[in-house]
Structures are given as C-alpha cells and as structure tokens.
C-alpha positions in Angstrom: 53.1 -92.1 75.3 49.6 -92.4 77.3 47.9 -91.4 73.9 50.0 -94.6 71.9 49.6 -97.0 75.0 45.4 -95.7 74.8 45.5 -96.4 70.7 47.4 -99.3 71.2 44.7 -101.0 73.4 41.7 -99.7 71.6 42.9 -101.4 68.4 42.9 -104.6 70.7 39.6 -104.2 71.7 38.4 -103.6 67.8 40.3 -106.4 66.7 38.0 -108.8 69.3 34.9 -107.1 68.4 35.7 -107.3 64.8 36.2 -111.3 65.2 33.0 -111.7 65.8 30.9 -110.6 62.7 27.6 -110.7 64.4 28.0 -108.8 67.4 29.9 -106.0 65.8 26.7 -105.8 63.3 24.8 -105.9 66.8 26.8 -103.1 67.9 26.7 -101.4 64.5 22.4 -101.6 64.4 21.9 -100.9 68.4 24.3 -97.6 68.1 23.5 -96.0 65.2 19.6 -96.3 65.9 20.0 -95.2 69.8 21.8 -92.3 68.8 19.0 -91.3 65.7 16.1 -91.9 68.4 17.7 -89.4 71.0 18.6 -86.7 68.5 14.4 -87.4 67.0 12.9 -87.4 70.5 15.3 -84.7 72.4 15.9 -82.6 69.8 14.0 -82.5 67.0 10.5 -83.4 68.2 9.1 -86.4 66.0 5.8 -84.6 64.9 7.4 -81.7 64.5 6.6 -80.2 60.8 8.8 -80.5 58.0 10.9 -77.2 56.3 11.9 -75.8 53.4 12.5 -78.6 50.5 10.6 -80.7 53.0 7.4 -78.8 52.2 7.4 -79.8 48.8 8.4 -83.6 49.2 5.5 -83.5 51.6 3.0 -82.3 49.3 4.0 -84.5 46.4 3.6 -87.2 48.8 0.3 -86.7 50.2 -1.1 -85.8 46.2 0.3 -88.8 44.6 -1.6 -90.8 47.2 -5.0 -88.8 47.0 -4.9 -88.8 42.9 -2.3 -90.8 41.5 -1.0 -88.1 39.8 3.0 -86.8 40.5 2.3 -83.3 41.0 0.6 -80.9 42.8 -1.3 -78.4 40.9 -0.2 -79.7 37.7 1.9 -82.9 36.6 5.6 -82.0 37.5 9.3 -83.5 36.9 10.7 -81.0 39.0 12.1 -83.0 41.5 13.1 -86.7 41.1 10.5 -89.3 42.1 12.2 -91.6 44.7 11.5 -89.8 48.0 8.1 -88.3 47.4 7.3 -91.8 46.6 8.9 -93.1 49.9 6.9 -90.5 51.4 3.9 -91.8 50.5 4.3 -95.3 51.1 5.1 -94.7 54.7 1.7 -92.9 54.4 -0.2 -95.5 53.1 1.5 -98.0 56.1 0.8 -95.5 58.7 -1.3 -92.5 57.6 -0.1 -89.0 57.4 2.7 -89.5 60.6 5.1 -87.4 60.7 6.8 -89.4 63.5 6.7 -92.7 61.4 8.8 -90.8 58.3 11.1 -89.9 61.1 11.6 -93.2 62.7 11.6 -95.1 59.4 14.4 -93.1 58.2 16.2 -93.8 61.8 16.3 -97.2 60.8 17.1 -96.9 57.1 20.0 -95.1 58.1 21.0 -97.4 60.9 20.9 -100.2 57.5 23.3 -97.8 55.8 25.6 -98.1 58.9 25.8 -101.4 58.8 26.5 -101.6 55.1 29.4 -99.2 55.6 30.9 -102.0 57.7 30.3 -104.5 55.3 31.7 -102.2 52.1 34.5 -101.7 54.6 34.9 -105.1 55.3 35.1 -106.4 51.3 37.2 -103.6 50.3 39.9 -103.6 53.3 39.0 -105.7 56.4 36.4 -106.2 59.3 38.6 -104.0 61.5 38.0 -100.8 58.8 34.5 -101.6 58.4 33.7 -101.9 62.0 35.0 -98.5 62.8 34.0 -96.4 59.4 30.6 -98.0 60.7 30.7 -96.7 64.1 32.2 -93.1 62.8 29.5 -93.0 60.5 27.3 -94.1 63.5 28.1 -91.2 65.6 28.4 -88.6 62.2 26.6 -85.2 63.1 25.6 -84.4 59.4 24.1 -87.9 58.8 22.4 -87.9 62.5 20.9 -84.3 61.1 19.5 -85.4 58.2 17.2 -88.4 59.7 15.1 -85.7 61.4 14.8 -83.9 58.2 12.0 -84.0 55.3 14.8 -84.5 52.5 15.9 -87.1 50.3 19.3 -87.8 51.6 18.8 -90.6 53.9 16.7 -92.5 51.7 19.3 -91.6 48.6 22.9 -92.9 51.3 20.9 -96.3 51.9 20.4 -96.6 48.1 24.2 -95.3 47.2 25.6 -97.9 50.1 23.5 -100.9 48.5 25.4 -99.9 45.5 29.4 -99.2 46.9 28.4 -102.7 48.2 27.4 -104.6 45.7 30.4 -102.9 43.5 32.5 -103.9 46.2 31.6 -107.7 46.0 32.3 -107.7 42.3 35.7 -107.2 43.0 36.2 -110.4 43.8 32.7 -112.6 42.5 31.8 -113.1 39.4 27.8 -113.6 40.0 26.8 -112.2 37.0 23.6 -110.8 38.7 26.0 -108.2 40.3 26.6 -105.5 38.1 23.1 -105.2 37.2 21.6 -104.7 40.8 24.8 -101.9 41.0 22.9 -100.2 38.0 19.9 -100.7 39.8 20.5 -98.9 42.7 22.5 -96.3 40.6 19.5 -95.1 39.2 17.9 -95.5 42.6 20.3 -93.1 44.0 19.7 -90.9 41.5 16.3 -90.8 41.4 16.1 -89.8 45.0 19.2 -87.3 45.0 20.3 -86.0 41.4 23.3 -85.4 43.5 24.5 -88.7 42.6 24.0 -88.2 37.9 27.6 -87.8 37.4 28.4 -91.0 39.6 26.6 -92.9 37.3 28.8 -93.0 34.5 31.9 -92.9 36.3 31.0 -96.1 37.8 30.3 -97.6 34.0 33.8 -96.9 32.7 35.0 -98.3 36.2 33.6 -101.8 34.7 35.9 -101.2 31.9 39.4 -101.0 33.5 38.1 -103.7 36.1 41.5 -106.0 35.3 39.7 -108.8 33.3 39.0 -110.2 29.7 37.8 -107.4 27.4 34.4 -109.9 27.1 34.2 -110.1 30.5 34.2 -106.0 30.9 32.0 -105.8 28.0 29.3 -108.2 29.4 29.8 -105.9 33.2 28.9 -102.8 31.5 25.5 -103.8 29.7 24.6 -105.4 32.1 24.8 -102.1 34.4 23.7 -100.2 31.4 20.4 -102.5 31.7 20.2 -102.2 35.3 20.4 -98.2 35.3 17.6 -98.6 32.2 15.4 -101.0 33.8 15.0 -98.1 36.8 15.2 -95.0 34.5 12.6 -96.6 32.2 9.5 -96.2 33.7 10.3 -92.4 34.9 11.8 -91.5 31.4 8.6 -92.9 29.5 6.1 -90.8 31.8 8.1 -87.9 31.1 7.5 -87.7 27.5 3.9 -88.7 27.8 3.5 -86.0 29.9 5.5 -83.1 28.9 6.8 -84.5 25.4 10.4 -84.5 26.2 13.0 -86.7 27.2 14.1 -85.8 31.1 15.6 -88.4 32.6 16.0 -87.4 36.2 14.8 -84.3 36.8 13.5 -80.7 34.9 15.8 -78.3 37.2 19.0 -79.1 35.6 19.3 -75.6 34.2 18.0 -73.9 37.5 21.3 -75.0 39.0 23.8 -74.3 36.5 22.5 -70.3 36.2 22.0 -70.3 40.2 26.2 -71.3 40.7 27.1 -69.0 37.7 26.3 -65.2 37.2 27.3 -62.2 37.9 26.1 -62.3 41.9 27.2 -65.8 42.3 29.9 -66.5 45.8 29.8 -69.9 45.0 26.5 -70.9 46.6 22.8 -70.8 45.1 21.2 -67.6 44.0 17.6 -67.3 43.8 16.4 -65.8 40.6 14.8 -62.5 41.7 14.8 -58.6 40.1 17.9 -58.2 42.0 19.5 -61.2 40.3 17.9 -61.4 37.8 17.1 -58.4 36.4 14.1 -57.6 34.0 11.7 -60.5 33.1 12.6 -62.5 36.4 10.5 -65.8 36.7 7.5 -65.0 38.7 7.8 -68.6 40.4 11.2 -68.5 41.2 13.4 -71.8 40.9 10.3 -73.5 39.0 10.6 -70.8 36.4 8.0 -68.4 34.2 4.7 -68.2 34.0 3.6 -69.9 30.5 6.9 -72.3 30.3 6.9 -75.2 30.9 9.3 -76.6 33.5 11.5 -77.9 30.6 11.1 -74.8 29.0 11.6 -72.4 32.4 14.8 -75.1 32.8 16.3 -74.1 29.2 16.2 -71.0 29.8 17.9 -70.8 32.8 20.8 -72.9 31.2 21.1 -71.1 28.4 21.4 -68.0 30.9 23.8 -69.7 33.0 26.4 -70.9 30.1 25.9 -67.5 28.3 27.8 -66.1 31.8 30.5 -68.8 31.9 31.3 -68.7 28.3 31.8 -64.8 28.7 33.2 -65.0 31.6 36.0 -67.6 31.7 38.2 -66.5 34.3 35.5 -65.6 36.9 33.8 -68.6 35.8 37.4 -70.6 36.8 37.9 -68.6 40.3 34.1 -69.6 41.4 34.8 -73.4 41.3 37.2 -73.3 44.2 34.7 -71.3 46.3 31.6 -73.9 45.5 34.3 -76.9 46.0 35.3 -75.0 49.5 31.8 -74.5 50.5 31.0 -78.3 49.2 33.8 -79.5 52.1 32.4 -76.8 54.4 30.8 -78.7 57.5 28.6 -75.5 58.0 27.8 -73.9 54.5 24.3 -73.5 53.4 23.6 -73.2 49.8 21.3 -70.6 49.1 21.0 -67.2 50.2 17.7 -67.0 51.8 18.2 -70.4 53.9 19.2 -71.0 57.3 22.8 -69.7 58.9 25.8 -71.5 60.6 26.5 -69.0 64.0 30.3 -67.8 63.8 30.4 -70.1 67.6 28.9 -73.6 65.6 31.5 -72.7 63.0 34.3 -72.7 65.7 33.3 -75.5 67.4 33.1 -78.0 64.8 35.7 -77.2 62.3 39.1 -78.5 64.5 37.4 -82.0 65.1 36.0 -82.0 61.0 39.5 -80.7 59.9 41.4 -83.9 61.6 38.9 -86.3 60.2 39.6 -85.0 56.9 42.9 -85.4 57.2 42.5 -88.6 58.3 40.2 -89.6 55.3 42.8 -88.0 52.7 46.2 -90.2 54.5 43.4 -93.1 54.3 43.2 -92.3 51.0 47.0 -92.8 50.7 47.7 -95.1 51.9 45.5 -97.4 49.8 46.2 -95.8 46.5 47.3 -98.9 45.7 43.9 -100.7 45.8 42.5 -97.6 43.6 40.9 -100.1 41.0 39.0 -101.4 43.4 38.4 -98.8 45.3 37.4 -96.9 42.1 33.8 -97.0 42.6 35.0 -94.5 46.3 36.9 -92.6 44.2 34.0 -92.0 41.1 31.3 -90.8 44.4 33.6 -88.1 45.5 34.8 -87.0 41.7 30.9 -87.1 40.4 29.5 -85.0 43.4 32.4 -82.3 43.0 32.1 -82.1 39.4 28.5 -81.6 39.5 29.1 -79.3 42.4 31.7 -77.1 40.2 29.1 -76.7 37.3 26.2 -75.9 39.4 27.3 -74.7 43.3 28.7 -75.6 46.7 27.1 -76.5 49.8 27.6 -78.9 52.9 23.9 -81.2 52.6 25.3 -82.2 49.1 29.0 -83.0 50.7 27.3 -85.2 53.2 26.9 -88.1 50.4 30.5 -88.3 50.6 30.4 -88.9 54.7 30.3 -92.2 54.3 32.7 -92.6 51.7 35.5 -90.4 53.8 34.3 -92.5 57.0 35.8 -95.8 55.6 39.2 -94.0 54.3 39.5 -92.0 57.6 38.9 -96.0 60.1 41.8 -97.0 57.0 44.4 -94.4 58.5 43.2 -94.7 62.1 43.6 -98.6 61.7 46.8 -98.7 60.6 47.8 -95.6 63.5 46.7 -98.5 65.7 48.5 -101.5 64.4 51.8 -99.4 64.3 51.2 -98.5 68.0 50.3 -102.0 68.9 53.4 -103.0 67.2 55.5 -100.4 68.9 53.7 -101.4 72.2 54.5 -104.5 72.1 58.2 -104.6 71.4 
C-alpha cells in the first residue's frame, strides 16, 4: 500500500514538472551534466589518459591535425571517421586536453538527455519524455562512456538527433525532415558502425509510413539523399585512396571471422596462432603484412563464412550467446580486455533485470503505436542483427539505453496513473 500511495504521488509531482516544458528541460540539462562532472572529476580523473580503442582514436586525431592525412603511418579506413575527427576539432579549440574531450562529451551527452525527453515527448507525452530523460540521466553505462576515449557518446547524440527528427515526421510534413534523418543516419554511422543495419531499416520504415504511395516515395529519396550527401565525401576518398568502394569502414570482415570459428563463445576473438592457426596476421585485427586493409578484411570474411557455412548448427547455437552477452550489463567483448568481478555482476543485474522488464511491458503496451514507433523498433532489430553476424558485447548494447529508457518511463507512467487512479477513488 505505502509503495502505491509513494507511486501515486510521484506521478503527481511528474505531471507538474512535466507542465512546464522549460523547467523540466532545466532539470533535464542541470542533472545529467552534474552527474557526468562528478563521475569525470571523482572517478575518472579528467587528464587521465585514454585506453584501449581510445589509443587509436587518439592518434588519428592528433595526425589528421598535424598532416591532414587520415591515418597514422599510412592512409587508413579502418575505423569510421566521425570521432577521430571530433577529436581533433576539440584539439584545434583547445589544444591537446584531455579534460576538454571529457567535458565536451559531458555536455554532448547531457544534449542527448534532453533530446530523449523530447523523442519521448512526440512519440507518447511530456510525462514519458521527462522520466526516460531523467533514467537516461542517472544511466551507469551512458555515465561510463563520457569518461571514455570512444565513439559512443558522440555516435548516441547523433542517433537521438535522428529518433527525433523521425519522430516529428510522424505528424509534419516539412519536407526538409527526412533528409536531415538521413543526415544524421550516416552521422551515426560514421561514428559507430554499430548503427549500418539501422540505416536501411529506417528507409523501408518511410515506406509503410500510412500515406500516399507519392508521398512515401518522395520520404525515401529524400533520406536516400540525405544518407548520400554524408556518405559521399568518405566513400569518394576511399577509392582515391585504396581503389575500392568502402563505405563505412575496412573491418567489416574482422568482425564476422572474430564472432564465428571454431573458438568463438559468442564474444570477439583475436586472431592469433592459437586461433588462428598457421599464417595468423602479424598485425592482428588490421590484418597481414602486404594486404591491404581491404584485402586483410576479405580475408577474414571469407574465413569467417567458410565456418558458418560448414557449420550451421554451431553457427545457429552462437547467436543466442552473442544476443545474451549483447543484453549483458557486464560483458566485455573480447578476450584480452577488461573483466566484470563476479560481486559487480551481482550487484547490478537485479536493478538492470527490472528495468528490462519494464522496457519490454513498455514495449507492450504501445504495440499499437508500432508504425510510429518503428524507427525504436528498427535501432534495437539493426544492432542485434549486426550483433548476431559478428558478436555480443554490453558497449554495443548501450546504443539501445536510450531507446529502452523511453519504453521502460512508458510502463512506469502508466503504473503511476493506475495508482493515482486507484488512489484517488
């Protein structure tokens, strides 16, 4: 009864706050950066040097400021360009500071809150928006990833520009709309590859949008142009360059033979004599000494599909492993990186388990909205299907927080109306 009575007068206080547009965007901006600033200052250390993939991003960074060139040694495609290039411009702003990357990304991510709230607030209401905002405000995963040297945070503030724009051609017809969304498609994807399957997911969602054929017609080039005008540039250096067409990135193949061989648990391996066997790549994930990236990235698909298409059933039992480590709040994705302790593990799965199930009854209950919502629905479908071709692990669930934030403030909103309801009679 004192847990109804406490929901019950919580959703009061929400429906206030969410009245007022501006001070719950206020409250939205003010919480989400507090809470990044503490975890940088307290925990992290905000010139504290960056790790694993962070390395890299740094070094592309700091090259493509001092020649020009995207690369370090040699000219690469190896990893998309979006956040080296971030990188770099908060160099060129503030010099080689580690604690302005680190407070930049605090408030880029505090932006993403607040466009949560207003995704939230197109697609269901201002009450769902206002708390999906403050969940994602207070979200352990995306707090982590502001203090780190990766592309996430800068690839969530380009996938929420998108969900929102998406979301406010649901009911506009600004025919600037679906362009921008393609826009920041490629943005997303150019940042996180995470994101490729999303991308034409959200291009057949233009065509069972519930209006005129012309009308989906026109929506989808105009997208198709949008993802083109971004892709362009990246696309066209790439063949100058290397001579082939690679539109996002040259380690395609890398993850497909790394989720699928004989060794595989449903994370990463890294291609050693162990895994490998005879002739392993003396450079690891970038491939073979005399191939070139696209040519070190062929070869590993070719090894990869080789195993899937002789192994069919083993093939089949992986996927539920990757997808399981994929949900996982604690799984890392390769075998030489960092571990979750048994205790973290303990600790955060009861609280992680009850948002889920929140999110999925979310989910639910607003089946009915699903053409709307599609562009929800296409995030979470893209990132597990590229998850079950390649392999699972928790940082490339975390672009679904956000996502499973808004469906999980759906459930708990409507737990609080019924209470209120009940409360009051």
């Amino acid at each position: 009864m004192r847990l109804k009575r406490y929901l019950a007068w919580t959703g009061q206080q929400i429906d206030r706050l969410a009245r007022n547009a501006p001070l719950s965007a206020t409250l939205i901006l003010v919480l989400a950066l507090a809470v990044r600033l503490v975890y940088l200052t307290v925990i992290v250390g905000l010139n504290s040097p960056p790790t694993y993939d962070g390395i890299g991003y740094d070094m592309l960074a700091v090259h493509l400021l001092r020649t020009g060139t995207y690369g370090v040694e040699h000219p690469t495609a190896f990893r998309p360009p979006g956040y080296p290039i971030f990188l770099a411009g908060v160099y060129l702003l503030f010099g080689h500071s580690y604690p302005a990357v680190r407070l930049v990304q605090a408030l880029l991510d505090a932006v993403t809150c607040l466009l949560v709230y207003a995704i939230g607030t197109e697609l269901f209401s201002r009450r769902v928006g206002l708390l999906a905002a403050l969940g994602l405000s207070l979200h352990p995963l995306q707090v982590y990833m502001v203090g780190e040297f990766y592309s996430e945070t800068l690839s969530f503030l380009f996938q929420a520009l998108a969900l929102w724009l998406a979301a406010r051609m649901v009911r506009r017809r600004e025919g600037f709309l679906p362009l921008l969304v393609g826009v920041f498609l490629a943005a997303t994807a150019l940042t996180r590859p995470t994101a490729t399957l999303w991308l034409p997911l959200m291009v057949v969602w233009t065509l069972i949008r519930p209006f005129s054929w012309k009308a989906r017609g026109r929506d989808a080039v105009l997208m198709l142009m949008g993802l083109a005008l971004l892709f362009t540039p990246w696309v066209v250096r790439n063949f100058v360059v290397f001579g082939e067409f690679i539109p996002v990135a040259s380690l395609g193949g890398v993850g497909v033979w790394a989720g699928n061989n004989p060794l595989s648990e449903g994370g990463g391996m890294l291609p050693d004599e162990r895994t490998w066997g005879e002739g392993a790549p003396e450079w690891g994930w970038m491939g073979w000494e005399g191939l070139s990236e696209t040519e070190s990235s062929r070869r590993f698909m070719e090894r990869g599909l080789a195993w899937i298409r002789d192994h069919p059933l083993e093939f089949a039992a992986l996927v539920p492993r990757k997808l399981l480590r994929l949900w996982s709040p604690t799984s890392f994705g390769v075998q030489f990186s960092r571990r979750a302790s048994p205790l973290l593990t303990a600790v955060v799965l009861p609280p992680y388990l009850v948002f889920l199930a929140l999110a999925f009854w979310g989910m639910w209950r607003t089946r009915r909205g699903w053409r709307d919502q599609f562009p929800l629905y296409a995030l979470i479908l893209g990132i597990n299907g590229l998850v079950a071709i390649t392999y699972g692990a928790t940082r490339y669930g975390i672009a679904m927080a956000p996502v499973l934030c808004l469906y999980a403030a759906a459930a708990l909103d409507g737990l609080m109306k019924e209470f209120a309801t009940n409360f009051t009679n």
